[in-house]
C-alpha positions as CSV (number, residue, x, y, z in Angstrom):
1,X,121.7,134.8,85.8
2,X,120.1,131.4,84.7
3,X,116.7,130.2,85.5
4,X,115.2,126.8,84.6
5,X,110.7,126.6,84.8
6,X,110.2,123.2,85.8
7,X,106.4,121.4,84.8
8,X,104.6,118.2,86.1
9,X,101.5,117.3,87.1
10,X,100.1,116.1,90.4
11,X,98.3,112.8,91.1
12,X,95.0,112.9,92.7
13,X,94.8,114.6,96.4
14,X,98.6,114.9,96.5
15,X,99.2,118.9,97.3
16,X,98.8,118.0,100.6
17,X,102.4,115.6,100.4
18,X,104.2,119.1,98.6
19,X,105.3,120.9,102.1
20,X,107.2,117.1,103.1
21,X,108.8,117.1,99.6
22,X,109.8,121.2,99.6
23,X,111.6,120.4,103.1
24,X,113.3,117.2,101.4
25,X,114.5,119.9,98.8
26,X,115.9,122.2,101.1
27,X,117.8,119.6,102.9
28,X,119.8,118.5,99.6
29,X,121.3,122.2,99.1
30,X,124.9,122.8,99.8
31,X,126.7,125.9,100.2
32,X,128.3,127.6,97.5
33,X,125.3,125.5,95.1
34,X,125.2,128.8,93.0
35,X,120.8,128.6,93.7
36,X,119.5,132.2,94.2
37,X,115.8,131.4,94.7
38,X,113.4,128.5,94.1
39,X,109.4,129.1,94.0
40,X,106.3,126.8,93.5
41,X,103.5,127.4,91.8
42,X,100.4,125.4,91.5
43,X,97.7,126.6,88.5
44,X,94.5,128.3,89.7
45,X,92.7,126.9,86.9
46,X,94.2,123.4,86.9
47,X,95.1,122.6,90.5
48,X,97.1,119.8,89.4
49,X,99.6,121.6,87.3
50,X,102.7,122.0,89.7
51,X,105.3,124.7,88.2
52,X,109.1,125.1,90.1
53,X,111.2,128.3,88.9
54,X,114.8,128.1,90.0
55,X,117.1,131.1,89.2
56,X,120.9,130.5,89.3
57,X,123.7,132.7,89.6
58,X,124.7,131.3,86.1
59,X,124.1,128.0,83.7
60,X,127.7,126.6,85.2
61,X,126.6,126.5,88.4
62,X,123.4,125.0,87.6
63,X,125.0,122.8,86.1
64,X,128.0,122.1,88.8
65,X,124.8,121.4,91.3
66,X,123.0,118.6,88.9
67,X,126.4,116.3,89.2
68,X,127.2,117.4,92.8
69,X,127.3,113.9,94.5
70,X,127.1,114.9,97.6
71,X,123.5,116.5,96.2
72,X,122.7,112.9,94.6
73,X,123.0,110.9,97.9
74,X,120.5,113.6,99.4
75,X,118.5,113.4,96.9
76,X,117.0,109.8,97.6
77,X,114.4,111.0,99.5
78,X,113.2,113.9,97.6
79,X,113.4,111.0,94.5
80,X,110.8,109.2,96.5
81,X,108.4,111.2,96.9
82,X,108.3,113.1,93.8
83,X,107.0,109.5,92.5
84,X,104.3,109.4,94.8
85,X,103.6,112.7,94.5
86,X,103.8,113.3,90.4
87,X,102.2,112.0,87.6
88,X,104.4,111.1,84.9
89,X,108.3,112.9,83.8
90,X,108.7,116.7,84.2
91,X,109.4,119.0,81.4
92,X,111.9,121.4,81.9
93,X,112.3,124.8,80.0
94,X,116.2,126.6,80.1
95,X,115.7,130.1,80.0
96,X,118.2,132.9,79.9
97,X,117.3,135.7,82.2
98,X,117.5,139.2,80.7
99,X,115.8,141.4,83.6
100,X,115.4,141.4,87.0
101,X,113.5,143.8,88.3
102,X,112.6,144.2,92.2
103,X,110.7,147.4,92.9
């Protein structure tokens, strides 16, 4: 498995835009993408520090899905609003997953 943690910040007021841009999300994924699970996380302390975890089957497919242009035409939308919605680039953080543990 592959995961990638995914930071930004959010502007002013804009949480209440996320559920619009999550469905955007969802719409872009096609079968076979290699995505296990995605989850969104805002900060408790720092309301405007948005966090995305998405864990892959492996790096390939990860990778596969990012030049998938049947992803990149859906993506438009989603594009969109992530620039009303966020304040400046994301960061993103590759991480190798070494346990997964579900009691």
């Amino acid at each position: 498995m592959w995961a990638q943690l995914i930071s930004t910040r959010l502007k002013p007021g804009k949480d209440q835009e996320l559920p619009r841009l999550f469905d955007q999300m969802k719409a872009t994924e096609q079968p076979g993408s290699g995505l296990l699970r995605s989850m969104s996380f805002l900060d408790q302390k720092d309301p405007t520090r948005f966090f995305t975890l998405v864990i892959f089957e492996s790096e390939e497919k990860a990778r596969a899905r990012e030049q998938d242009p049947r992803r990149q035409e859906a993506l438009a939308a989603a594009r969109a609003t992530m620039a009303e919605v966020f304040d400046g680039a994301p960061e993103f953080v590759d991480l190798t997953v070494i346990t997964d543990f579900v009691p």
